[in-house]
MOPAC internal coordinates of N, CA, C and O (Angstrom, degrees):
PM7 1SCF
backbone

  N    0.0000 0     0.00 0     0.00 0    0    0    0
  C    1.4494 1     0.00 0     0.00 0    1    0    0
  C    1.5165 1   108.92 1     0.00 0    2    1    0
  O    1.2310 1   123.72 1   -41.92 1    3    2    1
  N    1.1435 1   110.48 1   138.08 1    3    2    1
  C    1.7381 1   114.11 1   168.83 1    5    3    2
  C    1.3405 1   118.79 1   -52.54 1    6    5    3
  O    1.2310 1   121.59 1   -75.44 1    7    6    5
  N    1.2643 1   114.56 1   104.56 1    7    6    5
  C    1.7881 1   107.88 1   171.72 1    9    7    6
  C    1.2018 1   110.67 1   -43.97 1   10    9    7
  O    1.2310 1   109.78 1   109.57 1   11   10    9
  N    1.6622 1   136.79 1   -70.43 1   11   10    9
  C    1.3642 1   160.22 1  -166.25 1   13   11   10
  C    1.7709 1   104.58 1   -54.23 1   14   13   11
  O    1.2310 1   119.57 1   165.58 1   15   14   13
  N    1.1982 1   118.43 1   -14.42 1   15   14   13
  C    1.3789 1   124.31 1  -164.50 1   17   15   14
  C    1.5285 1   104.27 1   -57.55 1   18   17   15
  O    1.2310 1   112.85 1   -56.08 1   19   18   17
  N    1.4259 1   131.10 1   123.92 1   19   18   17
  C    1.1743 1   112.36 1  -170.39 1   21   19   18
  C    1.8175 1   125.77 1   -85.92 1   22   21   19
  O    1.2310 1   110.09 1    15.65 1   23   22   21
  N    1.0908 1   136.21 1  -164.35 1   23   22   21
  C    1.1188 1    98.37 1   175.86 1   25   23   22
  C    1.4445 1   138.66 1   -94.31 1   26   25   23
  O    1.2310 1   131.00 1   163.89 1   27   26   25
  N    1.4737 1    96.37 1   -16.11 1   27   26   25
  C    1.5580 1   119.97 1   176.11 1   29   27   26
  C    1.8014 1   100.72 1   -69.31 1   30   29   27
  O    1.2310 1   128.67 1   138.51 1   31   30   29
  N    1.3156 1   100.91 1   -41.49 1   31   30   29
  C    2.0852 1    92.33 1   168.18 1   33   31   30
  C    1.4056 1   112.35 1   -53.14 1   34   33   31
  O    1.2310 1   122.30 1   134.52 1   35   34   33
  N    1.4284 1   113.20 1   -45.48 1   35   34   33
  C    1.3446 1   104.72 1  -163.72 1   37   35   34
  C    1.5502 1   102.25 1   -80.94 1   38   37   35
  O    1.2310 1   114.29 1   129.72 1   39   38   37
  N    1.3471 1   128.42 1   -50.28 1   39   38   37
  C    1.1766 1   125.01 1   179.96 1   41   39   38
  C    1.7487 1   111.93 1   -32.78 1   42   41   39
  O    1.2310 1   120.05 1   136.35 1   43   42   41
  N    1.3163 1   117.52 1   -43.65 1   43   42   41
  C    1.2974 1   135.21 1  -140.46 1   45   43   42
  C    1.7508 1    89.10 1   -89.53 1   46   45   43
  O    1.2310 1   119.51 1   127.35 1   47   46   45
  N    1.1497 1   118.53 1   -52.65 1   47   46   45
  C    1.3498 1   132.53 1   174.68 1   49   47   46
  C    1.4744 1   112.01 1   -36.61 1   50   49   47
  O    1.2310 1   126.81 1   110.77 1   51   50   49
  N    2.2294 1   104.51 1   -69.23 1   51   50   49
  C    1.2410 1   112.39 1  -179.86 1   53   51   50
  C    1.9223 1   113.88 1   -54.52 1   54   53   51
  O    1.2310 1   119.32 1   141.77 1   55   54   53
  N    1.4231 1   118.90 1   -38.23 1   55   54   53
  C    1.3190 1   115.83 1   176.22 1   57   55   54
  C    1.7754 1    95.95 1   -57.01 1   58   57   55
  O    1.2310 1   113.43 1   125.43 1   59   58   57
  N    0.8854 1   130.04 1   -54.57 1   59   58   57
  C    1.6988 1   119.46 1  -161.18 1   61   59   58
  C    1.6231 1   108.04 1   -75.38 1   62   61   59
  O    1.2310 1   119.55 1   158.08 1   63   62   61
  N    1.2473 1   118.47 1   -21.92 1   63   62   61
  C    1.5754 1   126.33 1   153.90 1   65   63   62
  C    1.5606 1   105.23 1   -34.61 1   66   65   63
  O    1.2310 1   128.91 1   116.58 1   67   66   65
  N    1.9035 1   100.44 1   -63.42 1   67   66   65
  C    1.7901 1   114.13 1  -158.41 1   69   67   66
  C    1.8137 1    98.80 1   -49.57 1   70   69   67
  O    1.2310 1   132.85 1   109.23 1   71   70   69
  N    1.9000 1    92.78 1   -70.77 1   71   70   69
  C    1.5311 1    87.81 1   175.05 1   73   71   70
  C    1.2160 1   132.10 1   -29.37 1   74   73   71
  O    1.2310 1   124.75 1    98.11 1   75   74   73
  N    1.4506 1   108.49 1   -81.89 1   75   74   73
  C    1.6038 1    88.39 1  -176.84 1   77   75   74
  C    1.5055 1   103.58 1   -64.76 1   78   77   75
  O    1.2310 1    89.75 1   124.48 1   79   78   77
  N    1.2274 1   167.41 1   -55.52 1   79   78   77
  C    1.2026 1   118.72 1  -172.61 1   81   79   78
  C    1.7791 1   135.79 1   -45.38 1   82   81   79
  O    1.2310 1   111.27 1   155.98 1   83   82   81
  N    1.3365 1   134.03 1   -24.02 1   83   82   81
  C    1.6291 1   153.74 1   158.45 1   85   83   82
  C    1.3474 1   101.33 1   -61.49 1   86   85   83
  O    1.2310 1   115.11 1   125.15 1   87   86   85
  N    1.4408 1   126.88 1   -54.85 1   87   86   85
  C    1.6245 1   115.96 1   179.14 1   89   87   86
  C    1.3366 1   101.42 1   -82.73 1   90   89   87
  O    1.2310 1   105.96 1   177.44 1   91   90   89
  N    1.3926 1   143.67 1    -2.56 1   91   90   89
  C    1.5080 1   109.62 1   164.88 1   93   91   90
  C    1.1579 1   125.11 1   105.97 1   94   93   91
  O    1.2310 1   123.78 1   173.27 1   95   94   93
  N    1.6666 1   110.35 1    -6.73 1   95   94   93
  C    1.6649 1   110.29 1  -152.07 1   97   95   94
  C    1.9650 1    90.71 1  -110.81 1   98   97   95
  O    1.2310 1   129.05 1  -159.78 1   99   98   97
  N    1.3117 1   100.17 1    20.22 1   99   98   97
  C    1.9393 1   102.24 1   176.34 1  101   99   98
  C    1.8603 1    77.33 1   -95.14 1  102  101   99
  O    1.2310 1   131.57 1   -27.06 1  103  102  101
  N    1.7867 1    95.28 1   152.94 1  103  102  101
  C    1.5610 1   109.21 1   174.92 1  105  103  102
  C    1.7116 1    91.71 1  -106.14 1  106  105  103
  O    1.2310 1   127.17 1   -21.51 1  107  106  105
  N    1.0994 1   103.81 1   158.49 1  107  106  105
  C    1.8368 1   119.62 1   170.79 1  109  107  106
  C    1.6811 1   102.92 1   -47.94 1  110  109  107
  O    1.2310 1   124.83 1   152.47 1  111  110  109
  N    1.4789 1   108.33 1   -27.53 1  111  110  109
  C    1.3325 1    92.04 1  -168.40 1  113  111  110
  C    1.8632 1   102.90 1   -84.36 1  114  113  111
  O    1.2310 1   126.98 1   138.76 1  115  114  113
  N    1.0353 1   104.19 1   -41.24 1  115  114  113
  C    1.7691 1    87.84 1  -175.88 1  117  115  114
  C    1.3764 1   109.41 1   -75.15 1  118  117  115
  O    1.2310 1   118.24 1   147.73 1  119  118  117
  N    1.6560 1   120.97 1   -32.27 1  119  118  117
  C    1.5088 1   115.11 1  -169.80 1  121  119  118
  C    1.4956 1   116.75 1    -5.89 1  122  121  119
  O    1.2310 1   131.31 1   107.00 1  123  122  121
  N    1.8410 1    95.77 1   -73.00 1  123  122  121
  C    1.9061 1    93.57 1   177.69 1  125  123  122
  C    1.6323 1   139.27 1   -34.78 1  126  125  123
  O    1.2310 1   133.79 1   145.84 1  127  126  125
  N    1.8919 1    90.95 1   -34.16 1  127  126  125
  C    1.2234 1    98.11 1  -168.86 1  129  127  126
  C    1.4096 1   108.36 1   -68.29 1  130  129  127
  O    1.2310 1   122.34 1   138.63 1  131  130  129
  N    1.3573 1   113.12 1   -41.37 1  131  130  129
  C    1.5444 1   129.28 1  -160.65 1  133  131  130
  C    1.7867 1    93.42 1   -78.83 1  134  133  131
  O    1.2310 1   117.88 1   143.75 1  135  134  133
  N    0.9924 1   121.64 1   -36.25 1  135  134  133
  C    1.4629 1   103.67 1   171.12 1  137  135  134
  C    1.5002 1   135.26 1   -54.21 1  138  137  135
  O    1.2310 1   134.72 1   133.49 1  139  138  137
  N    1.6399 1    89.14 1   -46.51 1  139  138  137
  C    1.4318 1   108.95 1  -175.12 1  141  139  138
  C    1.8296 1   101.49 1   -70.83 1  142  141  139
  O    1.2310 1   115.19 1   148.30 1  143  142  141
  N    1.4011 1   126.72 1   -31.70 1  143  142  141
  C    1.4678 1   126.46 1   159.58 1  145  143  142
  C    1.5869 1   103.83 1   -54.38 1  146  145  143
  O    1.2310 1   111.67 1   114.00 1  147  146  145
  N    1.1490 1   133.29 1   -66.00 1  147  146  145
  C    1.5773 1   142.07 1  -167.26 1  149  147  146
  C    2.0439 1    88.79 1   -48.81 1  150  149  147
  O    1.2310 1   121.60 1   116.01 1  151  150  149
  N    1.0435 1   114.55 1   -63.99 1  151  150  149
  C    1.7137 1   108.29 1   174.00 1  153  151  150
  C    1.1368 1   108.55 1   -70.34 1  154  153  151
  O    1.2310 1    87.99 1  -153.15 1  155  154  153
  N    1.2340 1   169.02 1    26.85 1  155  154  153
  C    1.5956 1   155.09 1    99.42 1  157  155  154
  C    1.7511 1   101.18 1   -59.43 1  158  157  155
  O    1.2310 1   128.94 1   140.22 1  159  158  157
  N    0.9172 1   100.38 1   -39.78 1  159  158  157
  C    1.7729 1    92.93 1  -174.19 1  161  159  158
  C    1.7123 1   116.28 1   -60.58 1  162  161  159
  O    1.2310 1   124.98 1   134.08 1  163  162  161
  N    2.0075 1   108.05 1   -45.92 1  163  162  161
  C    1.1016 1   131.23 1   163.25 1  165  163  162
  C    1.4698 1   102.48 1   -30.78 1  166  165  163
  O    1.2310 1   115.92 1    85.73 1  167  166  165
  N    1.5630 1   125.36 1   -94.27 1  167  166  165
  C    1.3870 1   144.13 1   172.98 1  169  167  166
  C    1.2971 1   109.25 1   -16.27 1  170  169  167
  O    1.2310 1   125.24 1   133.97 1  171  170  169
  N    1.3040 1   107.55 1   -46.03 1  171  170  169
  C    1.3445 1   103.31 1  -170.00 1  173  171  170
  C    1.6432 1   116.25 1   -55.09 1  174  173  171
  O    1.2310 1   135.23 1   111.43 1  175  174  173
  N    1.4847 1    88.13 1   -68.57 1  175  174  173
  C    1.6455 1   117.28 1   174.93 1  177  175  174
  C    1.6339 1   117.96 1   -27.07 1  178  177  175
  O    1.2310 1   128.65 1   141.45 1  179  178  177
  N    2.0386 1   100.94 1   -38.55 1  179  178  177
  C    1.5278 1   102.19 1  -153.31 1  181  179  178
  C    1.2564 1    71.53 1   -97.52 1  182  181  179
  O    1.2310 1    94.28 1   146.29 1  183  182  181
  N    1.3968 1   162.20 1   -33.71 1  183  182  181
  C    1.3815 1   135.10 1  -172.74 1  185  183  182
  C    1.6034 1   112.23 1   -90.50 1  186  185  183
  O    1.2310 1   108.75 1  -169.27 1  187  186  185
  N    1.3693 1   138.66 1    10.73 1  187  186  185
  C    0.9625 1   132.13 1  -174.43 1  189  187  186
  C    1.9702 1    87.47 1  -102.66 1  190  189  187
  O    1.2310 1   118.60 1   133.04 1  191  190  189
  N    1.5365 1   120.27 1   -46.96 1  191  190  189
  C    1.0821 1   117.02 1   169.30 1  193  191  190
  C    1.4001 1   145.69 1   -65.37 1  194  193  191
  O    1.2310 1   127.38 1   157.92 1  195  194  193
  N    2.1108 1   103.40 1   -22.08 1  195  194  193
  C    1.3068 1    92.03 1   138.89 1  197  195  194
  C    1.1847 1   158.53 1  -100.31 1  198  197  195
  O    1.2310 1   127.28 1  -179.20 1  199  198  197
  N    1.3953 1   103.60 1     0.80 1  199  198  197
  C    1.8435 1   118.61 1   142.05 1  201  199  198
  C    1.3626 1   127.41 1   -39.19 1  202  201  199
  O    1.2310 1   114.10 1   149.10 1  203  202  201
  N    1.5594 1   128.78 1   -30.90 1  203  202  201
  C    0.7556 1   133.60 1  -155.43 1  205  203  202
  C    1.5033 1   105.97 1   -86.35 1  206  205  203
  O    1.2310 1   134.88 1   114.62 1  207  206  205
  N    1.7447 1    88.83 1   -65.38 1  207  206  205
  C    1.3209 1   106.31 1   157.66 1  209  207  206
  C    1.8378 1   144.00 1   -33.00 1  210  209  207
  O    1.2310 1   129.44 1   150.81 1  211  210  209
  N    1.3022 1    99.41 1   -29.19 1  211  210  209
  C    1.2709 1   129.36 1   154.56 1  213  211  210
  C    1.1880 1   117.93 1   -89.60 1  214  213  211
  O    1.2310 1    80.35 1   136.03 1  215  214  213
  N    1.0583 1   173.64 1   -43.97 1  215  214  213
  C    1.8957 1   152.31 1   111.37 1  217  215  214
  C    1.1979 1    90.91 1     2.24 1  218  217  215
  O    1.2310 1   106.29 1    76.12 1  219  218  217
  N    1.6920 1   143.08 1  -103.88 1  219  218  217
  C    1.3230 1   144.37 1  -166.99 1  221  219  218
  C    1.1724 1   103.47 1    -1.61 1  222  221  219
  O    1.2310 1   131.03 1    98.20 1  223  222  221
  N    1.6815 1    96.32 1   -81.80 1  223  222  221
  C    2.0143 1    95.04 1  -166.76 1  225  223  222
  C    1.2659 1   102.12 1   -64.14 1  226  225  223
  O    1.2310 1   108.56 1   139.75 1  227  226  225
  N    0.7930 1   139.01 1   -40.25 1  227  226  225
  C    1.6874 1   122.55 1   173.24 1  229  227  226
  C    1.4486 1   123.95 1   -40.50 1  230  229  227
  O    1.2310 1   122.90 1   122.50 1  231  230  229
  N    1.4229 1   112.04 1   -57.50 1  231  230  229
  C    1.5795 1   109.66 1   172.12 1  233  231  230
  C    1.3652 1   113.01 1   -55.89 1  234  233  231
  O    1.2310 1   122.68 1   144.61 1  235  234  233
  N    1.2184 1   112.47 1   -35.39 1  235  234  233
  C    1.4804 1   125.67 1  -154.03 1  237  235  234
  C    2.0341 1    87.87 1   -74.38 1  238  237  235
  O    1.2310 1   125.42 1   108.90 1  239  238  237
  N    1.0049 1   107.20 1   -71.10 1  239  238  237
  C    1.3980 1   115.53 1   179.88 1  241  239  238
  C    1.6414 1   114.74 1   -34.22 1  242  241  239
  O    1.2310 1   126.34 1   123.29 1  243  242  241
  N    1.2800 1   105.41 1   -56.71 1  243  242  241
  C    1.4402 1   121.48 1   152.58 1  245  243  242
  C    2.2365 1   117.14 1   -17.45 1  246  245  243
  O    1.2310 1   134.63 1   109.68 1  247  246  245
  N    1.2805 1    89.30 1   -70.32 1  247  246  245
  C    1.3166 1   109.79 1  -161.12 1  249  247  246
  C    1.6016 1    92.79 1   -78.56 1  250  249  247
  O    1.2310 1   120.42 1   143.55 1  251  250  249
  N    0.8824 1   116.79 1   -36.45 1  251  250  249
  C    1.7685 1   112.64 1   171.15 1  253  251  250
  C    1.9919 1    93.82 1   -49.63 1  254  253  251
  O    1.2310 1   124.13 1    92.34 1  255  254  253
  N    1.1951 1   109.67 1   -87.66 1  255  254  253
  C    1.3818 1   137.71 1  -176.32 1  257  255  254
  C    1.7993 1   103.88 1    -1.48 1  258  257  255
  O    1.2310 1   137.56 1   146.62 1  259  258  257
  N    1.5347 1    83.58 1   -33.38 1  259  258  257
  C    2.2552 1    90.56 1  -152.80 1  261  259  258
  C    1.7166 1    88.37 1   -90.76 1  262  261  259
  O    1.2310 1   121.80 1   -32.34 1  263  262  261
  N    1.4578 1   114.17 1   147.66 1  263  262  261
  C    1.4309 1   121.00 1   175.07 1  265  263  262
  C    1.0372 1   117.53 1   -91.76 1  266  265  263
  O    1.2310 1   118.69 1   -57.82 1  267  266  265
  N    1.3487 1   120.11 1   122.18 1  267  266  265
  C    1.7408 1   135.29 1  -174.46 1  269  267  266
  C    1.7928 1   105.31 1   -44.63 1  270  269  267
  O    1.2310 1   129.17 1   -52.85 1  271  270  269
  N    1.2524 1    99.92 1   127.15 1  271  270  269
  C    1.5781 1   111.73 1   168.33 1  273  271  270
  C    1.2749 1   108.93 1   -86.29 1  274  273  271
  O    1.2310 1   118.05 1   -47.86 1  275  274  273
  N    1.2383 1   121.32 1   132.14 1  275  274  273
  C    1.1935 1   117.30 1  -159.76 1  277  275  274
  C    1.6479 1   105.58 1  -179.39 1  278  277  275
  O    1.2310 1   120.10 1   180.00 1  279  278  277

């Protein structure tokens, strides 16, 4: 899998996985493959989002920390 892959690629990828898997046009023979891509894509997604999520509270925690000028 692409480390660098961003997440809207990968997101965008795993949605076109879903489709053609719902329309039908995956053959029995790749199904597996394309799944096992749809779960690297998954992983990807949930660790790019909880990184993210973690920066957030960090700044956020941050910006609590500092005393209002005022």
């Amino acid at each position: 899998m692409e480390i660098n892959m961003s997440y809207e690629d990968a997101f965008k990828e795993l949605r076109q996985i879903e489709a053609d898997i719902q329309n039908e046009t995956v053959s029995v023979d790749v199904l597996a493959e394309k799944i096992k891509r749809a779960s690297e894509l998954i992983a990807l997604c949930q660790s790019k989002l909880t990184k993210t999520e973690a920066e957030v509270n960090k700044i956020i925690s941050q910006m609590e920390q500092k005393p209002a000028n005022g």
